[in-house]
C-alpha positions as MATLAB code, in Angstrom:
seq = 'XXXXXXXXXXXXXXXXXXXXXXXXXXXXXXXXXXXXXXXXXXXXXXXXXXXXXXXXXXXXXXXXXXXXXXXXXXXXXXXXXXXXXXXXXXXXXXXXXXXXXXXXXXXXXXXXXXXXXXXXXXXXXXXXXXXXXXXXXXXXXXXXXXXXXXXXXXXXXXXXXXXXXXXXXXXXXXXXXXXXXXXXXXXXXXXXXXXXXXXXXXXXXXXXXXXXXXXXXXXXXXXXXXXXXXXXXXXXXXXXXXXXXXXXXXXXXXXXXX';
ca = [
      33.857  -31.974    9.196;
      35.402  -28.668    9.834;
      37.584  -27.628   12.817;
      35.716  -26.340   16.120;
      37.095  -22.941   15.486;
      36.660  -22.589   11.916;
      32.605  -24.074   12.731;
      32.340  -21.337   15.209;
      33.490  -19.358   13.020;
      30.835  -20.073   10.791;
      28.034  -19.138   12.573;
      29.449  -16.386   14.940;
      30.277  -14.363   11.718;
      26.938  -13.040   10.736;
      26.427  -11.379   14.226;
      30.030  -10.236   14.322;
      29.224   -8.489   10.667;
      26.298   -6.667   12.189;
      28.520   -5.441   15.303;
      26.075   -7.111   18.012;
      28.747   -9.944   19.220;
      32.100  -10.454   19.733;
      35.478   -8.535   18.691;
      35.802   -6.551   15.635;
      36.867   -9.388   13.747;
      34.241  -10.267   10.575;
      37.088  -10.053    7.477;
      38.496  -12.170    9.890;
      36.191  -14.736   10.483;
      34.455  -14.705    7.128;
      38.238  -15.404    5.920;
      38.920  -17.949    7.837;
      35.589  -19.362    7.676;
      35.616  -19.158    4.059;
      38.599  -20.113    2.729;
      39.344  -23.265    1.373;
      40.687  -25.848    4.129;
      44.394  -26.068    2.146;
      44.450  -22.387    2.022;
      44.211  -21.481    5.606;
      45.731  -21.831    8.922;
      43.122  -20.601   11.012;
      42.774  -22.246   14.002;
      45.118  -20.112   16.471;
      43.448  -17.167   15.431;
      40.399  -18.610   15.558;
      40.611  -19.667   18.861;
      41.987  -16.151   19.971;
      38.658  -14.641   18.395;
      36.187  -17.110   19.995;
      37.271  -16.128   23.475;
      36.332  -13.157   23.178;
      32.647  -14.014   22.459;
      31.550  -13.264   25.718;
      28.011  -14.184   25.040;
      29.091  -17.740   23.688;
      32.176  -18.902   24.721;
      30.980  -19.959   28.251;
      28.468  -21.739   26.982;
      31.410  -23.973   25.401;
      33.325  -24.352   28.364;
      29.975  -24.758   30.278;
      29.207  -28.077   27.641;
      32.951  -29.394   27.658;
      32.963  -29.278   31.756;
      30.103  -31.634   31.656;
      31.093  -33.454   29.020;
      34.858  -33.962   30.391;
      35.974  -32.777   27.440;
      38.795  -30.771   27.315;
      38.758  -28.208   24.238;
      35.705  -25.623   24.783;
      36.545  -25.541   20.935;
      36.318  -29.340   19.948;
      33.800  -29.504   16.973;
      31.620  -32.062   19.247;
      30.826  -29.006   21.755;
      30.245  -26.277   18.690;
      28.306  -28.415   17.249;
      26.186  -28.709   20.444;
      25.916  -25.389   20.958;
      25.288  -24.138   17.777;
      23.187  -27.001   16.612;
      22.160  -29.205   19.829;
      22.591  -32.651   20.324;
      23.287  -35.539   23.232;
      25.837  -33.317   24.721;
      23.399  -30.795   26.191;
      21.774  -33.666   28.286;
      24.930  -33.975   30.383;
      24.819  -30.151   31.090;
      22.919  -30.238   34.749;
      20.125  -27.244   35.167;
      21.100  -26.530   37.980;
      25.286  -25.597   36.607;
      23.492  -23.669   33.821;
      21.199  -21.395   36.301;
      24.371  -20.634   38.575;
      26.317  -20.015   35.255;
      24.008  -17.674   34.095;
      23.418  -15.697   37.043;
      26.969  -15.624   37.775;
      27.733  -14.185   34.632;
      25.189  -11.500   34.165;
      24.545  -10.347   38.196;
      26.471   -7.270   37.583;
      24.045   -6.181   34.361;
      20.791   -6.541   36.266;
      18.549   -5.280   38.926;
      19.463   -5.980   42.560;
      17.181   -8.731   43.604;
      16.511   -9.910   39.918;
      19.024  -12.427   39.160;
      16.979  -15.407   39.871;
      14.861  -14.334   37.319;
      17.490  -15.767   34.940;
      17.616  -19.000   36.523;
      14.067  -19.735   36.479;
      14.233  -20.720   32.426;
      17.216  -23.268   33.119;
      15.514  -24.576   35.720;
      12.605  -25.670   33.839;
      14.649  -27.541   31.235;
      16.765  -25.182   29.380;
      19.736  -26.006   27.421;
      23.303  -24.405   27.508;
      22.393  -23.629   23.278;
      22.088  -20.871   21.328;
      18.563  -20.416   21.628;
      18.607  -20.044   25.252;
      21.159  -17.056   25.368;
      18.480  -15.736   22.490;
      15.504  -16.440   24.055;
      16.245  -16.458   27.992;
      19.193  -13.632   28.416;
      18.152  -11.384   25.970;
      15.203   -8.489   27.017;
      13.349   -9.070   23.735;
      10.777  -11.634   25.035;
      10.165   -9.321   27.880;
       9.559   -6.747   25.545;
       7.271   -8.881   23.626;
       4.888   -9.483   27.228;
       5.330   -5.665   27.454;
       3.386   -5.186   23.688;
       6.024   -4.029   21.629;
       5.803   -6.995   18.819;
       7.127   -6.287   16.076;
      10.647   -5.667   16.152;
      11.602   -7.844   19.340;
      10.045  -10.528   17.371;
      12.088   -9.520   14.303;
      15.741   -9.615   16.142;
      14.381  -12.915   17.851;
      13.572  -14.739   14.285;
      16.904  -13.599   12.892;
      19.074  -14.777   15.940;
      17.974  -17.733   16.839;
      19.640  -20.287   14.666;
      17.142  -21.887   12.206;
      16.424  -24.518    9.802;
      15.256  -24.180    6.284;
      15.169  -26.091    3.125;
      16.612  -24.610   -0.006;
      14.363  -23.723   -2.712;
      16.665  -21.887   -5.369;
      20.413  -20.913   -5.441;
      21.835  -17.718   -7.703;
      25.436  -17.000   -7.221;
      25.549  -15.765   -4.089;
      21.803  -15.887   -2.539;
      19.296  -18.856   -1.674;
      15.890  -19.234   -1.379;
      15.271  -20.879    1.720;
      11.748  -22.231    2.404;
      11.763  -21.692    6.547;
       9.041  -21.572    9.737;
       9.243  -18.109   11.425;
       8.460  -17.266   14.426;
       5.192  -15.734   15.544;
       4.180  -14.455   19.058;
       0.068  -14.921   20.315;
       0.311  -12.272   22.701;
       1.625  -14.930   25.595;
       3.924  -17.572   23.503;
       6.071  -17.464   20.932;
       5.914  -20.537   18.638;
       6.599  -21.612   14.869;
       4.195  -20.296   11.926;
       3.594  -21.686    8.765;
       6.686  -21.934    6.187;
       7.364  -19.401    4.138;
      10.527  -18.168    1.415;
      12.999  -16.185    2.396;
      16.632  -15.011    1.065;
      19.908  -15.972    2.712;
      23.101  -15.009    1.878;
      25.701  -17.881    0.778;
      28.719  -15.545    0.067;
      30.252  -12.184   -0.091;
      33.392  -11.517   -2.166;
      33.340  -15.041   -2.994;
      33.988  -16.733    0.605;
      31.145  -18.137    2.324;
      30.106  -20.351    5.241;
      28.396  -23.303    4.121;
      29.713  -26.048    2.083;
      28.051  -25.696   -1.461;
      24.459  -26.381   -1.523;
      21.866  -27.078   -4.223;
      18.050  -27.201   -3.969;
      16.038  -29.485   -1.507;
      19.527  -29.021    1.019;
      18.678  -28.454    4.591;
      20.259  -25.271    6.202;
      20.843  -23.973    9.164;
      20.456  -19.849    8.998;
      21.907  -17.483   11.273;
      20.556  -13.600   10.771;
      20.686  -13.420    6.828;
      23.433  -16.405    6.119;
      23.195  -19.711    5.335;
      25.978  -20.879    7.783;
      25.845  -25.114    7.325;
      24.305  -27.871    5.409;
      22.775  -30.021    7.637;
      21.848  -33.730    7.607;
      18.776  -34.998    9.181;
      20.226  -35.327   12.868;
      21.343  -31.996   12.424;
      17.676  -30.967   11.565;
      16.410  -33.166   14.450;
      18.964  -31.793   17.003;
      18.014  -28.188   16.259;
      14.337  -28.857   16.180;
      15.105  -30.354   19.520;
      17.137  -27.828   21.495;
      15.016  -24.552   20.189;
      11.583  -26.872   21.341;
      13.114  -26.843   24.647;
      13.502  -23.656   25.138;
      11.186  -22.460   23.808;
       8.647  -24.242   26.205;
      11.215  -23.376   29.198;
      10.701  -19.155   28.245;
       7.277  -19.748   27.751;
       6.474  -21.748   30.772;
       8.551  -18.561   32.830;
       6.526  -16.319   34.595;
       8.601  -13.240   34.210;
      10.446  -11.651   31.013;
      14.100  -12.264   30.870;
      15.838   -8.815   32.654;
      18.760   -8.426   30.625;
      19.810   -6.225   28.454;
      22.956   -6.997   26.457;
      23.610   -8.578   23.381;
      27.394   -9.293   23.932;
];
């Protein structure tokens, strides 16, 4: 089990790569990240790095509050964040509404910050795929017809799950559901193959994986191996909110990725 930096580390790098979240900071991360554990002493910098995630972090100190735990950074809370799991639960709806609005009243239209409550309120998680699916504009874009790339950025942030196919050096095949949009819900299509990235320059995420693995993906990198509660939390968290965006009667109003 890695540290709770270096695991946020692990899946706030591909992001951070693309310049969409978080300091300038990917040799960074992927070093730290990547390294082997008896070659690094990351977790001072790491922790430096994660707060200024402005997107995530909150989320962590949002899970830890509720969970009386005292590191936003202990690998329990990453973990639930990145990945889902019982520590969500204690998070109440209501603390991640308020949280929410707080946070992004400045960034939208006067009179529109309930808007971003309503998804928390009908069962929403403080995870990933609620920032992804609930914060972002792109689902709003999708009810406004433009399709294809909203849906695009939304497959490739959201983390995912996918089982490994084939490994080269430094690609997998990952066998993986997208997602698809009906013209009123988004929801899961049929498997397909896709190519993830396991390493550049030789560092990588992921412990070492081999084919029938389960992943989780993050934009184009395989970021973990996970075990079947890991599959089951993630399936989990992303069915809740999913059915918490869909169920909304308005499109998310804001537009920021950081």
């Amino acid at each position: 089990m890695p540290t709770g930096p270096v695991l946020f580390a692990r899946y706030a790098y591909p992001p951070n790569a693309l310049g969409y979240c978080g300091p300038d900071a990917a040799a960074q991360l992927l070093g730290y990240a990547g390294a082997p554990a008896g070659e690094r002493d990351a977790d001072g910098q790491l922790r430096e790095l994660a707060r200024q995630f402005a997107g995530a972090f909150p989320y962590l100190e949002l899970i830890a509050a509720a969970n009386r735990i005292p590191d936003p950074l202990d690998p329990r809370v990453v973990a639930a964040y990145w990945v889902g799991g019982p520590l969500l639960n204690r998070v109440p709806q209501t603390a991640l509404a308020a949280s929410v609005a707080e946070r992004f009243r400045p960034r939208v239209a006067s009179g529109t910050v309930g808007r971003l409550a309503e998804p928390a309120l009908a069962g929403g998680v403080a995870h990933h795929a609620f920032h992804v699916f609930a914060v972002y504009p792109f689902v709003g874009m999708l009810r406004g017809g433009r399709v294809e790339a909203p849906l695009a950025v939304l497959d490739r942030c959201r983390i995912r799950w996918g089982r490994v196919e084939l490994v080269t050096a430094d690609r997998a095949i990952v066998r993986a559901r997208p997602l698809v949009w009906d013209g009123r819900r988004l929801g899961y299509g049929a498997p397909r193959p896709e190519t993830a990235r396991l390493a550049r320059r030789g560092l990588g995420l992921a412990p070492a994986v081999v084919p029938g693995d389960w992943v989780a993906l993050h934009w184009d990198w395989v970021c973990d191996r996970l075990g079947p509660l890991g599959v089951d939390r993630l399936r989990r968290a992303s069915a809740r909110v999913l059915a918490a965006v869909n169920g909304a009667d308005r499109p998310a109003p804001v537009a920021v990725l950081g």
